[in-house]
MDTraj code that builds the backbone (N, CA, C; nanometers):
import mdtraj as md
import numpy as np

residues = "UNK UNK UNK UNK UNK UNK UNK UNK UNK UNK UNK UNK UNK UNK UNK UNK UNK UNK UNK UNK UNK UNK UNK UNK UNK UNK UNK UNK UNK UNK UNK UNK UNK UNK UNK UNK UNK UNK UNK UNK UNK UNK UNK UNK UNK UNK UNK UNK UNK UNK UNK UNK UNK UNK UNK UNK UNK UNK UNK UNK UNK UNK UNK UNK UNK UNK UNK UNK UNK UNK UNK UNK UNK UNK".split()
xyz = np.array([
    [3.9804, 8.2916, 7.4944],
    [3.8913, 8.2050, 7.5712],
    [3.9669, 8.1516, 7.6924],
    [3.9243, 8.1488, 7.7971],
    [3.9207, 8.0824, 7.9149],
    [3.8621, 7.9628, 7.9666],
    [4.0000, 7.8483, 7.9941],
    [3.9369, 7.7469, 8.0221],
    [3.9479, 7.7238, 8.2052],
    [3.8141, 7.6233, 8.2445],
    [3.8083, 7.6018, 8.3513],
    [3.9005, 7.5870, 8.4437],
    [4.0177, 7.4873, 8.4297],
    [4.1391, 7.4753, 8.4601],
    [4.2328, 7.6098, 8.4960],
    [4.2117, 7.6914, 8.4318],
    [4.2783, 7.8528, 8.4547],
    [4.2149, 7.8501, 8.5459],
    [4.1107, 7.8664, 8.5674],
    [4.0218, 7.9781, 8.6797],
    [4.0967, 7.8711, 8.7985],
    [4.0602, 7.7553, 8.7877],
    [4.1372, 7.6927, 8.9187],
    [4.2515, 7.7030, 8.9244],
    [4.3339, 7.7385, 8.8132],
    [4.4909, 7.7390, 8.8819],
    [4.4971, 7.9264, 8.9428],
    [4.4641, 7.9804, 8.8910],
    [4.3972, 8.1574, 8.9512],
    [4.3533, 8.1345, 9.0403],
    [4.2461, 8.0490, 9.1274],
    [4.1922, 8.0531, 9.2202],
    [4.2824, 8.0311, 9.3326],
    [4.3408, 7.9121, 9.3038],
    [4.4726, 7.8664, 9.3411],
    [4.5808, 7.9266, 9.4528],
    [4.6630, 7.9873, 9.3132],
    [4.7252, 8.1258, 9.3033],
    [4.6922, 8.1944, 9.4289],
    [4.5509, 8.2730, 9.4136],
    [4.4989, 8.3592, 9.4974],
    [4.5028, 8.3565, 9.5869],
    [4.5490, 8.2105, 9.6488],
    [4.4992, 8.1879, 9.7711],
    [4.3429, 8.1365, 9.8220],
    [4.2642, 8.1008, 9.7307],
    [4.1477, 8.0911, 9.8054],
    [4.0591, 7.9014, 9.7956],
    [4.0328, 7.9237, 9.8427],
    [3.9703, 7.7458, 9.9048],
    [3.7931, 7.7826, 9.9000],
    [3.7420, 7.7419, 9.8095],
    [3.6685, 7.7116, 9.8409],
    [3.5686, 7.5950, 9.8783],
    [3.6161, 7.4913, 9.8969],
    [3.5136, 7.4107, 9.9795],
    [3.4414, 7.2809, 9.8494],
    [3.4263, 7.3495, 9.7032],
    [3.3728, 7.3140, 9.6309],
    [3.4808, 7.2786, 9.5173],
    [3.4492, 7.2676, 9.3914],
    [3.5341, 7.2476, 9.2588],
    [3.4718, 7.3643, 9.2570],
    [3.5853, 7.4497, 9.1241],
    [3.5078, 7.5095, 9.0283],
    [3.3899, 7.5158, 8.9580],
    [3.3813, 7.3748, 8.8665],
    [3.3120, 7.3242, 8.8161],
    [3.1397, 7.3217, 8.8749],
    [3.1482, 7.2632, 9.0395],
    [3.0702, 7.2709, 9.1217],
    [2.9752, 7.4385, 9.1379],
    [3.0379, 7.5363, 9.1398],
    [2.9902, 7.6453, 9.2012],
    [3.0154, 7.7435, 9.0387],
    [3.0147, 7.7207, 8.9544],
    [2.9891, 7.8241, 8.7932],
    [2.8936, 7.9175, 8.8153],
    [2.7840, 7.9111, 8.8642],
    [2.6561, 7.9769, 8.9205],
    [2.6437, 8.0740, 9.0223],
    [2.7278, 8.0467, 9.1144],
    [2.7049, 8.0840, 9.2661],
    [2.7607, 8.2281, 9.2471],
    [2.6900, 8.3037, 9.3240],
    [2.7489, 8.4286, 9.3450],
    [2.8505, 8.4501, 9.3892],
    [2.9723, 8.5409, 9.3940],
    [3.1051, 8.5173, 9.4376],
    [3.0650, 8.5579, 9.6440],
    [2.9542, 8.6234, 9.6779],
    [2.9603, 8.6815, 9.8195],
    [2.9029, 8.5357, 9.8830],
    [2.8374, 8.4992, 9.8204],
    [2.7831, 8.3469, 9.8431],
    [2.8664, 8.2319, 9.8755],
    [2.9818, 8.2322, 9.8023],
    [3.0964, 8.1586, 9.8429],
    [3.1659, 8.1989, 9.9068],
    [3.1723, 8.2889, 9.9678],
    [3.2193, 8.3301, 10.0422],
    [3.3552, 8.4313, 10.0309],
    [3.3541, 8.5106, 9.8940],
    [3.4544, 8.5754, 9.8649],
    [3.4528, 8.7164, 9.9040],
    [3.5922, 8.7953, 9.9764],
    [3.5931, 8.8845, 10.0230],
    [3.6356, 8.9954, 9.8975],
    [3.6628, 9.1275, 9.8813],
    [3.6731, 9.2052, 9.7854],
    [3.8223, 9.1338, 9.7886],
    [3.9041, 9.1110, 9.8831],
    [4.0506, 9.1242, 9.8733],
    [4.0923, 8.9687, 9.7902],
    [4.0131, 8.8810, 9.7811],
    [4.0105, 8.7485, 9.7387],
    [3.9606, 8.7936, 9.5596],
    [3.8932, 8.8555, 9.5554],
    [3.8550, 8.8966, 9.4104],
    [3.9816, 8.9634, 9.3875],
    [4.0098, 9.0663, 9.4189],
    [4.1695, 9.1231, 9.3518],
    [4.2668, 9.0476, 9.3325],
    [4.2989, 8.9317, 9.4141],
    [4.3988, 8.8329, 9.3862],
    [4.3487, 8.7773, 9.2693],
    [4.2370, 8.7213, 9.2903],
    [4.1993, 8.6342, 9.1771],
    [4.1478, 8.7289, 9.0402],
    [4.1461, 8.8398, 9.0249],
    [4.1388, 8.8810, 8.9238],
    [4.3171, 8.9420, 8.8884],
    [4.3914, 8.9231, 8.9708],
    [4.5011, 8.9576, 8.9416],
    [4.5554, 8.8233, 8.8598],
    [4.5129, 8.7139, 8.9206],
    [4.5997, 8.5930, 8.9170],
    [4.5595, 8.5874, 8.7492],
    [4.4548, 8.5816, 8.7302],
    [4.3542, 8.5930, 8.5819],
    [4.4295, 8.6633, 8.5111],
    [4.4298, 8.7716, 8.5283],
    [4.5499, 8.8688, 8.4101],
    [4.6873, 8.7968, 8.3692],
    [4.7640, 8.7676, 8.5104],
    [4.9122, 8.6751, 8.4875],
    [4.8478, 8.5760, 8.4395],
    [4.7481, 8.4645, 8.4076],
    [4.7521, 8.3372, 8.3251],
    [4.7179, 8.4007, 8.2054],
    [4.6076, 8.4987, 8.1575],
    [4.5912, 8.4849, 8.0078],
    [4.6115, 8.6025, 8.0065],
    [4.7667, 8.6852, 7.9761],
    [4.8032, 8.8086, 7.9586],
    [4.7079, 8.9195, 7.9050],
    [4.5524, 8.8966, 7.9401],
    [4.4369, 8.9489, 7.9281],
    [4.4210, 9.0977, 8.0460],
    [4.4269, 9.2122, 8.0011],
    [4.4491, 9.2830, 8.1324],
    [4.2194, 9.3411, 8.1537],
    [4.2297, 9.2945, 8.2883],
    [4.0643, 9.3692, 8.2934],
    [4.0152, 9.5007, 8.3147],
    [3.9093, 9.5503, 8.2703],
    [3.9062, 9.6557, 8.3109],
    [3.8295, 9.6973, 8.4388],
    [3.8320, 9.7980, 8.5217],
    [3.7878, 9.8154, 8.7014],
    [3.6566, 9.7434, 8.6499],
    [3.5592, 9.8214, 8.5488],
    [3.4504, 9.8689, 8.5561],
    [3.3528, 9.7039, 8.4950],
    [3.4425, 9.6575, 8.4482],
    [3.4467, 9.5071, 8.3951],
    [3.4703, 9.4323, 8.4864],
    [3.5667, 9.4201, 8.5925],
    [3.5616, 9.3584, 8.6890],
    [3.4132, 9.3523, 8.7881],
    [3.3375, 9.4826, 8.8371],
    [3.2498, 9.4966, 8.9047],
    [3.1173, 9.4872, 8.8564],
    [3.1311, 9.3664, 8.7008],
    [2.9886, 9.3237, 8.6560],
    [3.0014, 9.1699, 8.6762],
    [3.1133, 9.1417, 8.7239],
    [3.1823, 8.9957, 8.7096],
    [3.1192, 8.9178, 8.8216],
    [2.9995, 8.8407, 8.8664],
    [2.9899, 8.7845, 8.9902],
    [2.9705, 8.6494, 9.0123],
    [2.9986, 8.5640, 8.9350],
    [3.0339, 8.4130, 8.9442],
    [3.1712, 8.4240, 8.8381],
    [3.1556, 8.2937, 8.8520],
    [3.2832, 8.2342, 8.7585],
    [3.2264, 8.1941, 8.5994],
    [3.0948, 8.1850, 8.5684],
    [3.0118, 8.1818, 8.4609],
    [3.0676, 8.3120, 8.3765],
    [3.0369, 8.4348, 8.4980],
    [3.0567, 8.5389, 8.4175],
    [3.2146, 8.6042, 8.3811],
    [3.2899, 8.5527, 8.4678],
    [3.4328, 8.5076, 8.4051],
    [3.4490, 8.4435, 8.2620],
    [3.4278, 8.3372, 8.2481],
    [3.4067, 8.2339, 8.1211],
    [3.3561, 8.3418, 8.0229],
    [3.2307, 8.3700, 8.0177],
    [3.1665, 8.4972, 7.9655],
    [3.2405, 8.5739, 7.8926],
    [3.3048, 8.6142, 7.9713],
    [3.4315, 8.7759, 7.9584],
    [3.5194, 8.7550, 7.8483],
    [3.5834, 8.6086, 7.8458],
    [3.6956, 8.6193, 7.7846],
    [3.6608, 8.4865, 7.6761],
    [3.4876, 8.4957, 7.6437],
    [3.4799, 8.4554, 7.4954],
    [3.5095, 8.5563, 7.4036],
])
top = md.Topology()
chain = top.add_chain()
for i, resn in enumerate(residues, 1):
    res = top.add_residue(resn, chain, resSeq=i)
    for name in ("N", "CA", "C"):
        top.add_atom(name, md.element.get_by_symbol(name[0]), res)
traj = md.Trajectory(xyz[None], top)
């Protein structure tokens, strides 16, 4: 399981700002916030280094909020 706090320290990590909390945007589509493909690879990279969880491509490209993150790694 994945807690909220990860995804923000991953988000972090990644490099990316978004404007909002986590908490705030669970819902939002990731293109909506404004995330580029290269901001998803960090942050799905950063995700693997916190919960030595490795993803798969095809698993990654069903992933489009942070809801469906949470999701993943019940």
């Amino acid at each position: 399981m994945i807690e909220v706090t990860q995804i923000k320290e991953a988000t972090k990590a990644a490099g990316i700002t978004l404007g909002v909390s986590v908490e705030d945007c669970l819902d939002i589509d990731f293109n909506d916030l404004g995330l580029d493909s290269l901001d998803l690879f960090n942050l799905f990279l950063e995700l693997e280094n916190i919960t030595d969880v490795s993803i798969a491509d095809s698993d990654v490209d069903t992933m489009k909020t942070f809801s469906d993150i949470i999701k993943y790694y019940k």
